[in-house]
N, CA, C and O atoms as a GROMACS GRO file, in nm:
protein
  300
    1UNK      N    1  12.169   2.843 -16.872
    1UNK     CA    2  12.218   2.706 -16.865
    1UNK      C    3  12.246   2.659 -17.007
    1UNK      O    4  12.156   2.658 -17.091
    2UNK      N    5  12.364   2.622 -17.034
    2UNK     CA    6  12.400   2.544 -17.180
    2UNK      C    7  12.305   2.415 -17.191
    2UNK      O    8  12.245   2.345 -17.110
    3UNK      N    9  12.317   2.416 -17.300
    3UNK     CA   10  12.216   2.290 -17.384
    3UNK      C   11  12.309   2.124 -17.328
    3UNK      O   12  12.238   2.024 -17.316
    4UNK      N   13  12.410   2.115 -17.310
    4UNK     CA   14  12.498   2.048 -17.272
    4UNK      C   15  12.462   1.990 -17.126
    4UNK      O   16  12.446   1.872 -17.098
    5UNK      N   17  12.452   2.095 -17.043
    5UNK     CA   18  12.409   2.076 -16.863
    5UNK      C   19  12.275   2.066 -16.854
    5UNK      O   20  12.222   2.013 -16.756
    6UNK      N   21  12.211   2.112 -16.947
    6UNK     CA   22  12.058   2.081 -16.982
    6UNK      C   23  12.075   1.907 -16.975
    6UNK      O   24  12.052   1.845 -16.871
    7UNK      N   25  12.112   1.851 -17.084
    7UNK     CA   26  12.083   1.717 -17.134
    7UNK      C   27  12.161   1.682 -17.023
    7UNK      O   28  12.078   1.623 -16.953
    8UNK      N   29  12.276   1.680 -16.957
    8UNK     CA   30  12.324   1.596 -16.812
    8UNK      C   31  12.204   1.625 -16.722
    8UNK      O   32  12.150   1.521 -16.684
    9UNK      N   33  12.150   1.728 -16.680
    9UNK     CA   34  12.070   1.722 -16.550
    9UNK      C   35  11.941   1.670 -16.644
    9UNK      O   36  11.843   1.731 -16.600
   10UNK      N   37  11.914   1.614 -16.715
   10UNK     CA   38  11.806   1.559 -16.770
   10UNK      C   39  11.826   1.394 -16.778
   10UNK      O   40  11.749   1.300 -16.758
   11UNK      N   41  11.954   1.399 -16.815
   11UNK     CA   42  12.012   1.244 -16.823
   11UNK      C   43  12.037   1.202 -16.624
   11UNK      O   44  12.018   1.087 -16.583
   12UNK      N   45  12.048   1.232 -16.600
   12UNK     CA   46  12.077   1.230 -16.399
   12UNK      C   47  11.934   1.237 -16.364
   12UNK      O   48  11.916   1.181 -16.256
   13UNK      N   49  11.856   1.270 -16.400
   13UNK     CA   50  11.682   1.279 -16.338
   13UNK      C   51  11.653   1.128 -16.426
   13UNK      O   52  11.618   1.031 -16.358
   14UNK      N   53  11.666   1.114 -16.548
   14UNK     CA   54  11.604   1.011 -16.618
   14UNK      C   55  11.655   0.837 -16.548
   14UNK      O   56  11.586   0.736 -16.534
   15UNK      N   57  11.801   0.864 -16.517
   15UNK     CA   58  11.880   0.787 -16.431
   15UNK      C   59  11.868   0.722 -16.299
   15UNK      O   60  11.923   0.620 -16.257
   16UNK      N   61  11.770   0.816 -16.231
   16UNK     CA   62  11.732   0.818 -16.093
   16UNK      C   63  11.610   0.759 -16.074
   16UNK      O   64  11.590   0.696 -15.970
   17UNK      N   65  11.478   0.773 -16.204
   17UNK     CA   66  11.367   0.745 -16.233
   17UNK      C   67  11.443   0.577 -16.262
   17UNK      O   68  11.473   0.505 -16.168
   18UNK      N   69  11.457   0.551 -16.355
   18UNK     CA   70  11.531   0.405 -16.388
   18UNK      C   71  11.540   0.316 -16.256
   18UNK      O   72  11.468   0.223 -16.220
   19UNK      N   73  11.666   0.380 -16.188
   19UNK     CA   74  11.699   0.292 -16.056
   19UNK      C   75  11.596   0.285 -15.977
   19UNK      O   76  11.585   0.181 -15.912
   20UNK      N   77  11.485   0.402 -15.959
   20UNK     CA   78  11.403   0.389 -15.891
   20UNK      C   79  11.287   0.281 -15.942
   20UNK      O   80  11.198   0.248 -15.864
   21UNK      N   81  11.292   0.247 -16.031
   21UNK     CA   82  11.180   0.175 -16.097
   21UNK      C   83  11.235   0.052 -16.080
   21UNK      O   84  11.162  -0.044 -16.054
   22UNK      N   85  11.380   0.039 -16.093
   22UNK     CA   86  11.437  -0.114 -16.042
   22UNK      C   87  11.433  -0.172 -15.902
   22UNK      O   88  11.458  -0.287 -15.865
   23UNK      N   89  11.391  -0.057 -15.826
   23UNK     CA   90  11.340  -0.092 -15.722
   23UNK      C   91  11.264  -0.144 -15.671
   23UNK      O   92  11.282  -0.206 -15.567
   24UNK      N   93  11.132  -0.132 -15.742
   24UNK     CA   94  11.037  -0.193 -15.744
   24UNK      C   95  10.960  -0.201 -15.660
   24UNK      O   96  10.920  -0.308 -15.615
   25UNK      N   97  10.918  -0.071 -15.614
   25UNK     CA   98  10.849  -0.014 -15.461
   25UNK      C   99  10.902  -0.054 -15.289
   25UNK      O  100  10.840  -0.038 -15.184
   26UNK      N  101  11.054  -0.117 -15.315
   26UNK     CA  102  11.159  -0.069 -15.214
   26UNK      C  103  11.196  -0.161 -15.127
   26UNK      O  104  11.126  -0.262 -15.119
   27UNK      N  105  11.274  -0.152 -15.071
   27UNK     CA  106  11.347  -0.267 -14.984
   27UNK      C  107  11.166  -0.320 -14.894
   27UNK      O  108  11.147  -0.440 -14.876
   28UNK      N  109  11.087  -0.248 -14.862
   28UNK     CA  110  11.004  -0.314 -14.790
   28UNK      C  111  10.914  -0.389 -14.877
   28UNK      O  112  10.895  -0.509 -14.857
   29UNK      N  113  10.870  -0.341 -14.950
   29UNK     CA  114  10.779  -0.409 -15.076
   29UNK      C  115  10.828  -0.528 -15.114
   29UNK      O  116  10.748  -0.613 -15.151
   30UNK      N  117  10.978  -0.557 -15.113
   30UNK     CA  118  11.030  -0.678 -15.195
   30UNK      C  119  11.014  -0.746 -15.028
   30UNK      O  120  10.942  -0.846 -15.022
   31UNK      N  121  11.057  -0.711 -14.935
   31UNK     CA  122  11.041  -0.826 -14.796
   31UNK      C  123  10.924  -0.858 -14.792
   31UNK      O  124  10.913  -0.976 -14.760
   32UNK      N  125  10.787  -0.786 -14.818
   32UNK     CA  126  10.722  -0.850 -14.828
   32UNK      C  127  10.629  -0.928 -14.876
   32UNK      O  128  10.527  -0.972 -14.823
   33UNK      N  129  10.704  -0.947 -15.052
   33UNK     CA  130  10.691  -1.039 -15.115
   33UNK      C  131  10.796  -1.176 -15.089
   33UNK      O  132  10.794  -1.289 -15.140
   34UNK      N  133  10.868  -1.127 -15.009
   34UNK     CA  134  10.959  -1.254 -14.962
   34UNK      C  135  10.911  -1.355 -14.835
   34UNK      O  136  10.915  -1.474 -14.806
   35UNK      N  137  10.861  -1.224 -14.779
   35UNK     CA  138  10.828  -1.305 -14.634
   35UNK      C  139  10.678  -1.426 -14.682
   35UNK      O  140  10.656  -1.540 -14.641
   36UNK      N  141  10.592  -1.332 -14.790
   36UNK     CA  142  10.505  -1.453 -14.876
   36UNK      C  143  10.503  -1.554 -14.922
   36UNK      O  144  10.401  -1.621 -14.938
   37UNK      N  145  10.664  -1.602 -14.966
   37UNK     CA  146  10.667  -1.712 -15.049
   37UNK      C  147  10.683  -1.657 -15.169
   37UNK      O  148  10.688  -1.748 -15.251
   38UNK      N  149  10.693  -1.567 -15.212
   38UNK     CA  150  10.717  -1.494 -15.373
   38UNK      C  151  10.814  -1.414 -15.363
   38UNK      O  152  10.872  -1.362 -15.268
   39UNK      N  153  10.835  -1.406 -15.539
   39UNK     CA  154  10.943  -1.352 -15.618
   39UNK      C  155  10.848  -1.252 -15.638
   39UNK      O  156  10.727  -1.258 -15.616
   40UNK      N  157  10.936  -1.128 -15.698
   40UNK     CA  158  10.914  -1.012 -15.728
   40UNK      C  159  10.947  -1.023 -15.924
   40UNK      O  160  11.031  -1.089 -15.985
   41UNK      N  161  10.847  -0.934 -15.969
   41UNK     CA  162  10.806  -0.919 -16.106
   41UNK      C  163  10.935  -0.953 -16.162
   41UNK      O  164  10.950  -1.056 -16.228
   42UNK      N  165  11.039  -0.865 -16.138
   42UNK     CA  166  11.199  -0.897 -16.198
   42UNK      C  167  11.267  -1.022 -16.155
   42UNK      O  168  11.346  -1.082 -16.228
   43UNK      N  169  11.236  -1.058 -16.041
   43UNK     CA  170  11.340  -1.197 -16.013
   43UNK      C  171  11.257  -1.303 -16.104
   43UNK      O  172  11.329  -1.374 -16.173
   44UNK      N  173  11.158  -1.318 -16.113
   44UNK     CA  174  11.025  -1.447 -16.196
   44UNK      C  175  11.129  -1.349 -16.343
   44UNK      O  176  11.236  -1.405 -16.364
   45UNK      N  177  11.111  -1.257 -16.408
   45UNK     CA  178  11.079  -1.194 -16.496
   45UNK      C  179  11.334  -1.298 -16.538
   45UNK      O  180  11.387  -1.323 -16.646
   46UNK      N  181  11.383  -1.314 -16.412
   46UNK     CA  182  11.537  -1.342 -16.459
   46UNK      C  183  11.538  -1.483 -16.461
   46UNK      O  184  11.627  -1.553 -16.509
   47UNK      N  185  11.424  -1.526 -16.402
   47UNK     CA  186  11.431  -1.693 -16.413
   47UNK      C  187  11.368  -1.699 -16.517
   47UNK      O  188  11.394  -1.813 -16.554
   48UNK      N  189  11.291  -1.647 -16.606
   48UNK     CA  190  11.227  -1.696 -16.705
   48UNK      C  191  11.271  -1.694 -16.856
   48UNK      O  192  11.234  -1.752 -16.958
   49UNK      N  193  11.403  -1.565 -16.811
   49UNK     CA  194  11.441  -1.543 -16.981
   49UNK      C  195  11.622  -1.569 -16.974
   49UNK      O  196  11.687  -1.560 -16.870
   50UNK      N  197  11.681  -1.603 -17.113
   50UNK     CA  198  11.839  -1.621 -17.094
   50UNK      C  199  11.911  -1.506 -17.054
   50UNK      O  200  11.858  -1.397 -17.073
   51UNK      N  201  12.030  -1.512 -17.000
   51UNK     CA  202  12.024  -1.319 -16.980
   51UNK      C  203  12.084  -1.297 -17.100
   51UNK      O  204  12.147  -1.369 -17.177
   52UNK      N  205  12.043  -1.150 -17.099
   52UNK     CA  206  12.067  -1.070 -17.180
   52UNK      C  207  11.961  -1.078 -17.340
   52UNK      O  208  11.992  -1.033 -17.450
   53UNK      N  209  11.871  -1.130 -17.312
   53UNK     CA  210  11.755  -1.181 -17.464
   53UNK      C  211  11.665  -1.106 -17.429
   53UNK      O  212  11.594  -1.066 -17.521
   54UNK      N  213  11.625  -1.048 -17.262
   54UNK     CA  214  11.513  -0.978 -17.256
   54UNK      C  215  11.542  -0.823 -17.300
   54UNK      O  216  11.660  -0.788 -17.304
   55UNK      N  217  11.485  -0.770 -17.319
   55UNK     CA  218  11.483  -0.633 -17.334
   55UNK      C  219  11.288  -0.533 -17.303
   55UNK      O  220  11.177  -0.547 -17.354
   56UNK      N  221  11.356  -0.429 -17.180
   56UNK     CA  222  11.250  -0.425 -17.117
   56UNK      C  223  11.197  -0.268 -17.179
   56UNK      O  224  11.269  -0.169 -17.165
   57UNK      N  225  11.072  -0.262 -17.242
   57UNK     CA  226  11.065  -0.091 -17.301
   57UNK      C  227  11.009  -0.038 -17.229
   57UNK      O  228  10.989  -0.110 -17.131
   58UNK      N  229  10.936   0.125 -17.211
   58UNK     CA  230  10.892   0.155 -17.092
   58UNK      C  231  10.875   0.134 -17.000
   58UNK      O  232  10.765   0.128 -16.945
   59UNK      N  233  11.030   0.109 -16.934
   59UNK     CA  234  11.003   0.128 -16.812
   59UNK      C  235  10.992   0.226 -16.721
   59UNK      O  236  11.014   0.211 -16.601
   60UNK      N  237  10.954   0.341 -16.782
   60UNK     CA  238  10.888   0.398 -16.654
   60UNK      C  239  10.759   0.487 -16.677
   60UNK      O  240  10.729   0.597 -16.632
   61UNK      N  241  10.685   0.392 -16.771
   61UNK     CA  242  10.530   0.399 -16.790
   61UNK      C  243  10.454   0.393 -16.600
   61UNK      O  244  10.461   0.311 -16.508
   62UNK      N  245  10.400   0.499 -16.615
   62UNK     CA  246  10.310   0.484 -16.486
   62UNK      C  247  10.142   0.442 -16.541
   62UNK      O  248  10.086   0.462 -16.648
   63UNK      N  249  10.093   0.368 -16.404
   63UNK     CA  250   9.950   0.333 -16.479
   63UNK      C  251   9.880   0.467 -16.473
   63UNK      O  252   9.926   0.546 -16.391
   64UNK      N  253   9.751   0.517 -16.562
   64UNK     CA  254   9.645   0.590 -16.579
   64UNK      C  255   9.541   0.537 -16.458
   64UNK      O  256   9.432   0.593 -16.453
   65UNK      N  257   9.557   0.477 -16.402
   65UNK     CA  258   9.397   0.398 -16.335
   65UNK      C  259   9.364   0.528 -16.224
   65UNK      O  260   9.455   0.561 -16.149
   66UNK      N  261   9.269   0.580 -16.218
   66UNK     CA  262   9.214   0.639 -16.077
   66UNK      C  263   9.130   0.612 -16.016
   66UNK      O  264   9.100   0.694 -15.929
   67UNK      N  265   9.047   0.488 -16.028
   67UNK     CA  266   8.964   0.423 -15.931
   67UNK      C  267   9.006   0.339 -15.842
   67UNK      O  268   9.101   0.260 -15.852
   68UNK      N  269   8.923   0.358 -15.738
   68UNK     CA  270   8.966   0.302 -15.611
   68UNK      C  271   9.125   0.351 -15.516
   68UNK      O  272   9.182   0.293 -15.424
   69UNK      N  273   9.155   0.476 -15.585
   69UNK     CA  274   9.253   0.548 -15.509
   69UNK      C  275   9.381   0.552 -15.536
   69UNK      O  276   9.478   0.603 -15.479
   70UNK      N  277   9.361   0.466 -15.674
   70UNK     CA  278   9.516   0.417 -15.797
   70UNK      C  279   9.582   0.545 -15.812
   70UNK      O  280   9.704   0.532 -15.810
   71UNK      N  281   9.543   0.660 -15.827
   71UNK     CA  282   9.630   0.786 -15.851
   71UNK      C  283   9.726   0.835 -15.773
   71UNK      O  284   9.824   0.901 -15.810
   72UNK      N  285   9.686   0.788 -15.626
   72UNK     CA  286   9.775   0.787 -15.540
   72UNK      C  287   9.920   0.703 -15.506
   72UNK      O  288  10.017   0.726 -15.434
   73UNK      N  289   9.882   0.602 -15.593
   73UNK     CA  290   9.974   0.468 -15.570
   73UNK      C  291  10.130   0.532 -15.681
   73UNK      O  292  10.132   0.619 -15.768
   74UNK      N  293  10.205   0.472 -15.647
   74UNK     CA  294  10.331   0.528 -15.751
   74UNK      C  295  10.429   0.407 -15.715
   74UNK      O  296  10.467   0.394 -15.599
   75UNK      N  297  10.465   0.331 -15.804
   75UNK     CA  298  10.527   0.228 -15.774
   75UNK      C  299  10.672   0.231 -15.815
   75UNK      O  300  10.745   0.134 -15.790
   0.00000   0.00000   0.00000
């Protein structure tokens, strides 16, 4: 495999991780912060800043926690 198709199928995995993280644990997770009465981390996170001033870094830091069954969780 060239160093070239290397960095695309690396850039297409890193891409997929991203959108997936904008997801934000998925069409059901956000209904049912809707059906609650709440916004989800990103919608609070677009009302709060001008656009384009935020800038978000790791995003796709996963937590370390393994108590109480956290290792399992993947958001």
């Amino acid at each position: 495999m060239t160093t070239a198709k290397t960095h695309q199928g690396e850039q297409e995995r890193l891409s997929s991780l991203e959108q997936r993280a904008e997801q934000g644990g998925g069409p059901e997770a956000i209904a049912r912060h809707h059906q609650r009465g709440k916004l989800t981390a990103r919608e609070r996170l677009d009302l709060l800043f001008d656009r384009g001033s935020f800038v978000e870094v790791n995003r796709l830091a996963e937590s370390q926690a393994v108590d109480f069954g956290m290792q399992a969780k993947k958001v």
